[in-house]
KEVEXTOR-796111 format. One line per field, with one value per residue (C-alpha): residue in one letter; z, x, y; residue number from 0. Coordinates in Angstrom, 3 decimals, m for minus. Layout:
residues N
resn c(A/...) .
w c(Z/...) .
u c(X/...) .
v c(Y/...) .
resi c(NUM/...) .
END
This chain:
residues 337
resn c(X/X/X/X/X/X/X/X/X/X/X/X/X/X/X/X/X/X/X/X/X/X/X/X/X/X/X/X/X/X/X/X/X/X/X/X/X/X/X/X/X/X/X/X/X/X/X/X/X/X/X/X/X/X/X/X/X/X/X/X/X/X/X/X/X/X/X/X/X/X/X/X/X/X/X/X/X/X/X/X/X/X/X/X/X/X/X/X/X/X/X/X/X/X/X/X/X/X/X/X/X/X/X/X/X/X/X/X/X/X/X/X/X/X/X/X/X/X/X/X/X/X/X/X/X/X/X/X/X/X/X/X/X/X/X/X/X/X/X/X/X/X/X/X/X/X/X/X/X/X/X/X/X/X/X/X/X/X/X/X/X/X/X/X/X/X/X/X/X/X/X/X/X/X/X/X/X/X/X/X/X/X/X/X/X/X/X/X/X/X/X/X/X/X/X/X/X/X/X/X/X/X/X/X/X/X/X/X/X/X/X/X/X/X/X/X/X/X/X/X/X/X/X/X/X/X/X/X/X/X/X/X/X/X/X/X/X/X/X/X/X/X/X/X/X/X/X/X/X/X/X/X/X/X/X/X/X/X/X/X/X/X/X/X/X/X/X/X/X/X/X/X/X/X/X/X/X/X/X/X/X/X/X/X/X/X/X/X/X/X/X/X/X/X/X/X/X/X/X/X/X/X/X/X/X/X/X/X/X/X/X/X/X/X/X/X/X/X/X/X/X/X/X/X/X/X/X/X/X/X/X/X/X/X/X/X/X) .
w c(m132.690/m130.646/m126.316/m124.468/m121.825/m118.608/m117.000/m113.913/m110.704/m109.990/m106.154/m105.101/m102.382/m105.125/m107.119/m105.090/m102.600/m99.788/m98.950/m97.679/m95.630/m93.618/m93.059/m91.838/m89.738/m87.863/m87.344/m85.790/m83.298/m82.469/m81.883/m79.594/m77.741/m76.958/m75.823/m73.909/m71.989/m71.398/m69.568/m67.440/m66.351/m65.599/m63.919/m61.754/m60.588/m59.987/m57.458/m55.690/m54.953/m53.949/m51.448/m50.214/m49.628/m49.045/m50.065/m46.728/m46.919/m45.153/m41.875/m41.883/m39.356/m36.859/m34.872/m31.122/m28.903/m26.452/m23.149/m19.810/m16.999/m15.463/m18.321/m17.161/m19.919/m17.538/m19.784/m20.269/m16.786/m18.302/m20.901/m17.683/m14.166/m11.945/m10.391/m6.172/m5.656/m3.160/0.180/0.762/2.794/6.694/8.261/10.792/8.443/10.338/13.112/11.971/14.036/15.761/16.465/20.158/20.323/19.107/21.939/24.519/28.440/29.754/32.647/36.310/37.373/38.838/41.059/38.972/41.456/42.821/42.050/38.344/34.694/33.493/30.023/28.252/24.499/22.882/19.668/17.723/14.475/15.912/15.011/11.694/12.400/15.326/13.918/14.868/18.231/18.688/17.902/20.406/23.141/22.591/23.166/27.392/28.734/29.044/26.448/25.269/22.323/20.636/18.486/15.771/16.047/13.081/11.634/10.465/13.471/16.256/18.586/18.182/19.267/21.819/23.327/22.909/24.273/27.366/27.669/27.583/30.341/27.868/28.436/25.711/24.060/21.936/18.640/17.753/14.478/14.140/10.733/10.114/8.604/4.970/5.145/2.938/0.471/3.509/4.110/7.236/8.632/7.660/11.162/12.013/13.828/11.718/12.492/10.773/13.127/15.529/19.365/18.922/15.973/17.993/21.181/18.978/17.268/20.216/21.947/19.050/19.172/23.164/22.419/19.805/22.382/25.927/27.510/26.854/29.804/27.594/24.470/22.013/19.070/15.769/13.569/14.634/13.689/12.593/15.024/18.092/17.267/18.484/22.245/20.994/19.565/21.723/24.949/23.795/23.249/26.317/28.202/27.028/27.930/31.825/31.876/31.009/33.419/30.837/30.133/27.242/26.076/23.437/20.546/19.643/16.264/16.031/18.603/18.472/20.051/22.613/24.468/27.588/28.075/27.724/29.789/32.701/32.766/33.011/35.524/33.712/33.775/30.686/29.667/25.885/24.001/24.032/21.104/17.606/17.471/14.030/11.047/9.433/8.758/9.533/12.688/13.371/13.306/15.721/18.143/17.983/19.018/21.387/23.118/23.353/24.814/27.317/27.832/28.147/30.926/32.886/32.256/33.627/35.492/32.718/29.120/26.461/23.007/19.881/17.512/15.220/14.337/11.601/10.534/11.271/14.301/15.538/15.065/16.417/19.500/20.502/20.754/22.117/24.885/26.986/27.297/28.582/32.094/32.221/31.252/34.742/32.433/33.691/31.289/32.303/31.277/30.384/33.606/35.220/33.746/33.546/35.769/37.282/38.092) .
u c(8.990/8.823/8.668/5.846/7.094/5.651/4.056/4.748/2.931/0.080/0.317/m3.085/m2.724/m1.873/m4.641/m7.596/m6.230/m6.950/m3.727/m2.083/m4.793/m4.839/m1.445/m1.571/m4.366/m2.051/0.834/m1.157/m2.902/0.635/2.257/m1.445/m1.149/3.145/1.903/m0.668/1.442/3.973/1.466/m0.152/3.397/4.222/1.566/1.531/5.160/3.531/0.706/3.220/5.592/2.044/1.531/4.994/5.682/2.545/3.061/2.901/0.363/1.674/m0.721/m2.156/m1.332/m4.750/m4.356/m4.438/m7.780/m7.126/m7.403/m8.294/m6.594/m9.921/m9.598/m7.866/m6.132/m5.593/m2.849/m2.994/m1.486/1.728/2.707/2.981/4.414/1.588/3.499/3.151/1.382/2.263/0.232/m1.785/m0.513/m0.987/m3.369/m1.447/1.124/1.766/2.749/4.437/4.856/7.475/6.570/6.004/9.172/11.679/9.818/12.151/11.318/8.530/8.724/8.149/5.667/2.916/0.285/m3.242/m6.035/m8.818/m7.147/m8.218/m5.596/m5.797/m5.485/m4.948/m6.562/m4.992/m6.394/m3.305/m3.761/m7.204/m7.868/m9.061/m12.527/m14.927/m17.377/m15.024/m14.243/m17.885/m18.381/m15.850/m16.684/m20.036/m18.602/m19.456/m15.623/m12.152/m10.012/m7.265/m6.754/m3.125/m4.075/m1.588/m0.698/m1.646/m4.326/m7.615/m10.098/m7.170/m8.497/m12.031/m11.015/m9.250/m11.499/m14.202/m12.470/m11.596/m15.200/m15.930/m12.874/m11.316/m6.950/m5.150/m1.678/0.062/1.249/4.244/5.339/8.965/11.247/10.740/14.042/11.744/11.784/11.315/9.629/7.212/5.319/5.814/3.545/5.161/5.374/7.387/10.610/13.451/17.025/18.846/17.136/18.683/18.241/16.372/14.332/12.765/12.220/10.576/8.615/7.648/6.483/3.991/2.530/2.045/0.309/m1.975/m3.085/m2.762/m5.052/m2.338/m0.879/1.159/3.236/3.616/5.539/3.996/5.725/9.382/11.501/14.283/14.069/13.594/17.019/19.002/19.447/20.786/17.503/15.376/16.848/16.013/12.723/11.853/13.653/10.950/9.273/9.433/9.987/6.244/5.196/4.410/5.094/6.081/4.557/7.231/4.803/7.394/7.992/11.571/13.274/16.327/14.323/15.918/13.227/12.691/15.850/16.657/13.101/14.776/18.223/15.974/13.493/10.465/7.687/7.179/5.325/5.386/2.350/2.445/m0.238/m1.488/m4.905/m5.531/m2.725/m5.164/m8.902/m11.323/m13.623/m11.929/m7.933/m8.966/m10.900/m7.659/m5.117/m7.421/m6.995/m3.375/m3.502/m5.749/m3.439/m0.679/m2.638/m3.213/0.340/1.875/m0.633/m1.356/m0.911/m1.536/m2.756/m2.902/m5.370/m6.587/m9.885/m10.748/m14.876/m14.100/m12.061/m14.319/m17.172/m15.343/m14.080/m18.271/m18.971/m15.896/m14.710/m17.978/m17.205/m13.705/m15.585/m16.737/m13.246/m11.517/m10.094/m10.280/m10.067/m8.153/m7.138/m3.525/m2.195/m3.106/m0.404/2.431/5.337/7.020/10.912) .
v c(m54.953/m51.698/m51.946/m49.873/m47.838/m48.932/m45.927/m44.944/m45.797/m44.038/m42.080/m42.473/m40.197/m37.170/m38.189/m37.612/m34.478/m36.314/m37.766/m34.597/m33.189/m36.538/m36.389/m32.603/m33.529/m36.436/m34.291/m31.889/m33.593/m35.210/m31.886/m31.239/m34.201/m33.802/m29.266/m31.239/m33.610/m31.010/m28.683/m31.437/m32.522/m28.686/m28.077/m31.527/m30.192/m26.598/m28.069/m30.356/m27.067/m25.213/m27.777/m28.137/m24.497/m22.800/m18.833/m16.837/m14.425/m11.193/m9.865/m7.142/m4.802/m4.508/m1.587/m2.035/m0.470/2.381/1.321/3.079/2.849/1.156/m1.823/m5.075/m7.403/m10.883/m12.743/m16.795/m18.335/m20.089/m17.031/m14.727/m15.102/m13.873/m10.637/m9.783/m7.021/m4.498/m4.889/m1.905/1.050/0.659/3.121/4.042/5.724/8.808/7.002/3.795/0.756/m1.380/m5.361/m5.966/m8.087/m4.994/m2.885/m1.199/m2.695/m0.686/1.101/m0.332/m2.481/m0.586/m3.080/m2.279/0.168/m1.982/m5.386/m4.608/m4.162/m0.878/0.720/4.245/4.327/7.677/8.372/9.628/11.929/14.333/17.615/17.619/16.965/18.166/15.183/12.744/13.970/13.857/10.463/8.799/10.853/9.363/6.632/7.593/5.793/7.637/8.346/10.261/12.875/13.202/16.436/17.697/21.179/23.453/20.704/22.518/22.044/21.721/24.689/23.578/19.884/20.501/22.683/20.637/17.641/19.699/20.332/16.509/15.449/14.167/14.371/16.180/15.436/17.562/14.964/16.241/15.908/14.774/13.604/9.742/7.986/8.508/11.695/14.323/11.307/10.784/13.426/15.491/18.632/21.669/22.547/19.331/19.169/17.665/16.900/19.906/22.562/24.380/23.887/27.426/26.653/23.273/25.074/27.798/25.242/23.616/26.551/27.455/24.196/24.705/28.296/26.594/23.624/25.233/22.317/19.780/18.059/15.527/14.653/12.180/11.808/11.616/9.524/10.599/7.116/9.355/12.035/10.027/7.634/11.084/11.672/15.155/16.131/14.638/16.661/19.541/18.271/17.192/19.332/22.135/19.999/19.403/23.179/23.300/20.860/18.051/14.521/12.410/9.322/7.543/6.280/4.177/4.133/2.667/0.091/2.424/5.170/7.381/8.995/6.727/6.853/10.199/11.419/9.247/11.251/14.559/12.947/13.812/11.724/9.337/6.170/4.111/2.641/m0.971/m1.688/m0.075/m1.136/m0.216/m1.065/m2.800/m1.592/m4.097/m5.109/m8.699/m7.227/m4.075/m6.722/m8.599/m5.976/m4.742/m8.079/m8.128/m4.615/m6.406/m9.228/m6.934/m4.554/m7.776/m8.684/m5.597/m3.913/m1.493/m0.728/2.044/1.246/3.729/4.206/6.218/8.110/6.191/5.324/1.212/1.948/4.458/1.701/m1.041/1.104/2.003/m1.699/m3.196/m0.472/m0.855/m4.647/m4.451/m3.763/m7.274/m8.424/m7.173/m3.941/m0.425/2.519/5.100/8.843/8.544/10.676/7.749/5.526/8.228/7.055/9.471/9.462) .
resi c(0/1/2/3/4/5/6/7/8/9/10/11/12/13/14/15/16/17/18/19/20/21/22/23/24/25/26/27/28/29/30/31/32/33/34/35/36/37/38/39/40/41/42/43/44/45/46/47/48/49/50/51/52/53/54/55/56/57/58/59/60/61/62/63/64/65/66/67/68/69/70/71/72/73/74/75/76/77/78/79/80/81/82/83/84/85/86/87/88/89/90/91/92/93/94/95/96/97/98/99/100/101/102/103/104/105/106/107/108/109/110/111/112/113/114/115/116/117/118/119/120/121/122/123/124/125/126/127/128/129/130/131/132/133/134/135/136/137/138/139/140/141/142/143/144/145/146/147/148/149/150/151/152/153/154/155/156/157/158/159/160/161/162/163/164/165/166/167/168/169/170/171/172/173/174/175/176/177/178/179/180/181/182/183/184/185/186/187/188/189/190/191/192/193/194/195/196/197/198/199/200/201/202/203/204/205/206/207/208/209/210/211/212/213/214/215/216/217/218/219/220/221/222/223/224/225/226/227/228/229/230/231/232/233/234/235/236/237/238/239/240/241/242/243/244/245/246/247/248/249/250/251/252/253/254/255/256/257/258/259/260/261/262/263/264/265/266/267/268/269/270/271/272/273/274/275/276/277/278/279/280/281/282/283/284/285/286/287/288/289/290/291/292/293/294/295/296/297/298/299/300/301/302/303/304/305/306/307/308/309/310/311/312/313/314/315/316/317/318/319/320/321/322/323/324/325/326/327/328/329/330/331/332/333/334/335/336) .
END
């Protein structure tokens, strides 16, 4: 009796074709899905770093506007410490001033005329304009012209003023302690000059105002500090039969002092009307000159020919009458030795 072979088992998958596709199929979209996941998890790591660190993006350079010199840039209050600013020059800056308190004693006490205070305006710094004289001798009370030598229009002012009554000093420009950054006439009398060369200058400044029967120093703080100097000054001087009125533009000055060992006949300004441009400050300087005439009997007060001093002078000299105050011309108040 003979066996039969069992035949083998059948692989169903092999039969049909579709076994092997199936299986592709599935191991593909495995591999997919693991790509997949590995991407989304890279680029979940990726976005968290992006957030994280942000890339700087670089600025661009903007270029800065031209300005004028008109333009103002006002930066934020607490980035910048506001800075001073310089106070505006003082109009009296060819003369310069001294404060009342650093002034030298004046002279003697002289009892006012006719029970009332009198007071000498000079206007320091004339001769550069005839219009100006004009206007305060309009004015119609006394006053006094300190004319600079070698200014534009000094002849013509002088004689003019002359015309008018009007007393005449010759301003005589002299080296502040600034000097040379301050500016000085070219004509000026400065501290490394010879005796000869002052009395020479001095003489030519006599020549050009003949009508003068005073002096006063024009600026002068460094000049004036040297007894040395200023004998020779005012010795010329006395020669010429004038007298000196000490502007006083340092408390160190020598002039009164020196004027009294030569016996010539000197006075000193008490007041500057005018450092400061405006109606209210003039009015107020113009009242301590007052106080100070009816103090002392008398008092001299400088100015300037300024347009607001000029104004403020026409309305406020014509009421000093009602005040008791006498204006005077300035020989008036000269003390002699």
């Amino acid at each position: 009796m003979s066996l039969k072979q069992p035949s083998p088992r059948a692989n169903r998958f092999k039969k049909n074709g579709k076994g092997g596709f199936v299986l592709a199929v599935f191991l593909v979209a495995i591999c997919l899905l693991m790509i997949g996941g590995y991407w989304l998890h890279h680029y979940q790591q990726k976005q968290a770093v992006h957030v994280q660190k942000p890339t700087p993006i670089p600025q661009q350079t903007v270029p800065q506007p031209v300005l004028s010199s008109a333009t103002a840039i006002t930066p934020p209050p607490a980035a910048v410490k506001p800075v001073e600013q310089p106070k505006p020059a003082q109009s009296d800056y060819y003369t310069g001033d001294v404060h009342p308190n650093q002034l030298v004693p004046p002279p003697a006490h002289r009892p006012p005329a006719g029970g009332k205070a009198e007071l000498a305006i000079i206007v320091d710094d004339m001769g550069s304009s005839l219009a100006e004289a004009r206007s305060l001798a309009g004015i119609g009370v006394p006053i006094n012209f300190a004319i600079i030598p070698g200014l534009k229009h000094d002849r013509a002012v002088a004689t003019y003023a002359a015309e008018q009554g009007i007393e005449i000093l010759v301003h005589m420009p002299m080296q502040p302690k600034e000097y040379p950054q301050r500016r000085l006439e070219s004509n000026g009398l400065l501290l490394e000059q010879s005796d000869e060369e002052l009395r020479n200058r001095l003489l030519g400044y006599l020549q050009i105002l003949p009508q003068a029967v005073g002096a006063n120093n024009h600026m002068g703080s460094g000049f004036t500090e040297h007894s040395d100097k200023m004998r020779v000054v005012l010795k010329l001087l006395k020669e010429k039969g004038l007298f000196y009125i000490d502007s006083i533009t340092t408390p160190k000055t020598m002039g009164l002092k020196v004027a009294a060992e030569l016996k010539l006949s000197s006075a000193r300004r008490d007041v500057f009307l005018d450092n400061e441009q405006n109606e209210g400050y003039i009015r107020g300087q113009l009242d301590q000159a007052v106080a100070r005439a009816r103090k002392n009997g008398h008092a001299i007060a400088i100015c300037h020919p300024h347009p607001t001093t000029i104004a403020t002078l026409a309305k406020a000299l014509p009421e000093l009458q009602s005040k008791g105050v006498k204006l005077v011309k300035i020989t008036r108040l000269v003390i002699a030795p």
